[in-house]
N, C-alpha and C positions, 0 to 999 in steps of 0.2 A: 589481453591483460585488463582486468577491472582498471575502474575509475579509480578506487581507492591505492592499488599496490602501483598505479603509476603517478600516482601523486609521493608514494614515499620514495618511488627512484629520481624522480624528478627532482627532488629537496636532497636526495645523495648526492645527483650532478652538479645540485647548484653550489654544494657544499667542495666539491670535488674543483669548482668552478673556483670558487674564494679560496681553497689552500695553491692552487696550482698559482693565481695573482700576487699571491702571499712570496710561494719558492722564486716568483723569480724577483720579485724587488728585495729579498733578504741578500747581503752580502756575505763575501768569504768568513769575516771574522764573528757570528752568529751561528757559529758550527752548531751547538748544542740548538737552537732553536731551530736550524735547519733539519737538525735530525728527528726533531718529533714533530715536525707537521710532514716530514716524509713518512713517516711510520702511520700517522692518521690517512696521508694521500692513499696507503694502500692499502689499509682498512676500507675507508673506500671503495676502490675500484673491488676489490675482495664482494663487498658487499653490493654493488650494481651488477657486476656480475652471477650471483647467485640470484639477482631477482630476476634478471632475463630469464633463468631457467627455471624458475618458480612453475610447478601447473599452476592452471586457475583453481582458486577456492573455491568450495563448494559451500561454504558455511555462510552466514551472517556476518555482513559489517557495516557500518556506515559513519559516515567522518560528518558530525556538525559543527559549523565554523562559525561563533556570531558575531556581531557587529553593534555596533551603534550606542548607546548609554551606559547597558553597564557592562561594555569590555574598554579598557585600557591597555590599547593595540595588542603588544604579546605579552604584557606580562600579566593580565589578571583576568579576571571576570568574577562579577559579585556574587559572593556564593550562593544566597536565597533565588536567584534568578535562573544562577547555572545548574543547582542540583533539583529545580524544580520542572525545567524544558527538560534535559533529559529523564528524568522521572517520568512527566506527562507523556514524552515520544515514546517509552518503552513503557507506558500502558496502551496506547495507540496501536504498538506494536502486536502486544496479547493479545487486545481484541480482535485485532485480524485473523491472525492465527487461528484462534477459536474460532470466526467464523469459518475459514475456511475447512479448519478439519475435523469440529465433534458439534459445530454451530454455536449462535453465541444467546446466553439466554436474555431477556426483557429484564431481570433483574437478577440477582443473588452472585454468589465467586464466579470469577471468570476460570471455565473447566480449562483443568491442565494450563495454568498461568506457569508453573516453572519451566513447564518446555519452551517459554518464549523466553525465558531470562539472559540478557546480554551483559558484559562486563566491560567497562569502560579499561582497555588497555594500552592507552598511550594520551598524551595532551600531544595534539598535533598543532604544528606553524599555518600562519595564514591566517590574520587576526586572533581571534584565540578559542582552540577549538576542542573538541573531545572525538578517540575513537573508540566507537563500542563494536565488538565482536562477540560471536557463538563461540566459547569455550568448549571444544572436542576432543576428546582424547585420542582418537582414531579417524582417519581419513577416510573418503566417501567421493564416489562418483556419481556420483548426483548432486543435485542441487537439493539443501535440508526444506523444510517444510517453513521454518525460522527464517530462513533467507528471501524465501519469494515473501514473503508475510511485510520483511523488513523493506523491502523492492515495493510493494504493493502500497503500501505506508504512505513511501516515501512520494511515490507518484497520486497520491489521494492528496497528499499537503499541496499539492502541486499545483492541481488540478482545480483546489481551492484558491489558489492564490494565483493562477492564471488569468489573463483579461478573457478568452477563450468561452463564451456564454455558453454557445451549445453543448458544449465536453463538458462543461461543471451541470447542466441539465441531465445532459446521460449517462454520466458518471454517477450523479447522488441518488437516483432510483436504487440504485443498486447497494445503496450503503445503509448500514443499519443505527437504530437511533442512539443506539449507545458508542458505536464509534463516532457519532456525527459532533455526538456531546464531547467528546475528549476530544477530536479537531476542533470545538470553539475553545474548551480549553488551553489548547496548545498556541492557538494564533491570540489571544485573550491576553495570555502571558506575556506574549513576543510584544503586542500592542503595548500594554500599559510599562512596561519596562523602555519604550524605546528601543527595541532592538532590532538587527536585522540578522540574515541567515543564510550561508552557501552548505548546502548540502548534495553529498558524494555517499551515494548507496551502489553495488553491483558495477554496469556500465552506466550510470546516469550521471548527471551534476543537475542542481536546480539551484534557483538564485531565487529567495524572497529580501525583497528592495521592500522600504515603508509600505511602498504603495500599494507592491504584493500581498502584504500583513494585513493592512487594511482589509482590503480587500478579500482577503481570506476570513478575518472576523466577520465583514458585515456577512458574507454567504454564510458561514457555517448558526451565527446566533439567529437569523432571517430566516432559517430554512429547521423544519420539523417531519417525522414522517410520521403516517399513519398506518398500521398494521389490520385485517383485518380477512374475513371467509365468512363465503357467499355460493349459496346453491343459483343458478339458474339455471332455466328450461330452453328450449335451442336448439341448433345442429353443430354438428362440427361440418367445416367449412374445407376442414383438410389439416394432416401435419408434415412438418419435415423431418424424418427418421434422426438425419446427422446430425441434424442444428437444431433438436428437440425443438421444434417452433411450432407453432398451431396456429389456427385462422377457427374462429365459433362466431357465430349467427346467433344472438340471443334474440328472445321471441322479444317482439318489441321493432326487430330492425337493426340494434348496432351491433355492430363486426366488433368483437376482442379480439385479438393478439398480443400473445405473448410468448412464456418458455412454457414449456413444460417437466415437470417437474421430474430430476433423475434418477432417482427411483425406478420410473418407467424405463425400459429397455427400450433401445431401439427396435426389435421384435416386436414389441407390445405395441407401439405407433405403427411399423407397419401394416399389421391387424388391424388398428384402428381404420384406417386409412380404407381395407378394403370391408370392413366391417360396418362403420359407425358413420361412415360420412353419407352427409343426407337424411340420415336417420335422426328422429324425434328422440333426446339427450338430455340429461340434468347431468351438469359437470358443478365439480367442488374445486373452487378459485379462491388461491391468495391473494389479497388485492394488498399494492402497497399503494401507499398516496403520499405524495411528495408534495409539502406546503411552503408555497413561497410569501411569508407577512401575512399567514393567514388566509389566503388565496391557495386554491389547488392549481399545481406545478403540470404536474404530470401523473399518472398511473401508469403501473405496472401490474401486469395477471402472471400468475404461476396456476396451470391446468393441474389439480392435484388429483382429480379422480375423474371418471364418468361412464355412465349407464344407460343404455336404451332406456325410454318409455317403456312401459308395459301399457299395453293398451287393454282394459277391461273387460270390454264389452266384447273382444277375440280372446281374451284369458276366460274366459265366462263359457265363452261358446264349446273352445276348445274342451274343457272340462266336462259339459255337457254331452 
């Protein structure tokens, strides 16, 4: 059972929990008031037991709960604040989306934004909260493309806002500069508002506390990536077919690694392998650079092409 559908059986028990303390301190002469918290009791139970037998969803959900200045416990939250974090989360959300499934561009619309689009359908208890769901018409055995995106999301915020240094290291290589921008947005907001935040996405729960938030802003405004492609001259050193992973020798001395780019088949590496290795090579690399305050972080290579040498002076002869 997700995070989410047992958080809303749990709030039916607790509910189930407060009519049953209710039937037994009512006495005989409260007939009529006895009779309609029995009728809610088995609404109810009606309803706990249809969740037990719930499948699991296959769609998008995720419950944010916030906290701290501008929620007033359960009854309120300010609305500039509340319809601006979910706003910001479901753009956070598109972008992932995109990149994961048509890529995401450096500037201009974000492609196929409506197939990220979630609909806020219910204000849930526990400080005060919003759930957004994928609106489907039809049911699906698989997990949607919207769902892992919404999962992925929720664990990038996280990950941001964790004390955990080397996961927020090896995590942000991998992030691109336009989601990085809408995570400082998102903790930016949370910051200057005072607020805090439990979020329930899939099987997770995450807890950002101030210190979280913080912490999440200074990483995500701290931190810039660099994009860019680069020919060098080299060998390759060797690849792994499964884990499209490479080892390259550039002339010079230092050893890249990284992924290589999928595209290539598995086939096509193994070739490489008994092909290319050893052999004088100019490969075409994505280089990402991850800057921390202006300082480089880390690099990251994506192998996107490569080619023997041609050696001249045996192209020459041969010809001859």
């Amino acid at each position: 059972m997700s995070s989410i559908r047992k958080l809303e059986r749990d709030y039916a028990k607790a509910d189930r929990a407060a009519l049953v303390g209710l039937l037994d301190r009512i006495t005989e002469a409260d007939a009529l008031t006895r009779l309609g918290l029995e009728s809610r009791l088995a609404e109810l139970n009606t309803q706990i037991a249809a969740q037990d037998l719930e499948p699991e969803t296959t769609h998008a959900s995720a419950a944010l709960f916030f906290g701290g200045r501008p929620v007033i416990g359960s009854q309120g939250i300010e609305a500039e604040f509340g319809t601006g974090a979910v706003a910001t989360f479901q753009d956070l959300v598109s972008k992932v989306l995109a990149k994961n499934t048509s890529g995401l561009r450096v500037k201009g619309p974000i492609a196929n934004k409506s197939a990220a689009t979630m609909h806020i359908t219910n204000i849930v208890r526990g400080s005060f909260g919003f759930l957004l769901e994928e609106v489907h018409d039809q049911a699906q055995l698989i997990d949607t493309n919207l769902k892992e995106a919404v999962e992925e999301a929720s664990e990038l915020l996280d990950i941001f806002g964790e004390a955990d240094e080397e996961r927020f290291q090896t995590t942000v290589v991998e992030v691109d500069q336009r989601i990085l921008a809408t995570t400082r947005d998102f903790f930016e907001l949370m910051r200057q508002h005072g607020a805090t935040l439990r979020m329930v996405a899939g099987e997770s729960e995450f807890q950002f506390g101030s210190e979280a938030v913080a912490r999440g802003f200074e990483r995500a405004s701290g931190t810039s990536i660099e994009e860019d492609e680069k020919s060098l001259d080299g060998q390759l050193a060797g690849v792994l077919p499964s884990a499209h992973q490479f080892e390259f020798r550039a002339r010079g001395g230092d050893t890249l690694k990284g992924k290589v780019d999928p595209a290539w088949t598995a086939i096509d590496l193994e070739r490489w392998n008994r092909e290319l290795v050893g052999v004088d090579a100019t490969v075409d690399m994505a280089v990402k650079r991850v800057l921390r305050h202006g300082q480089i972080a880390r690099e990251n290579y994506v192998l996107k092409g490569i080619a023997p040498k041609i050696d001249s002076a045996a192209a020459a002869h041969d010809k001859a």
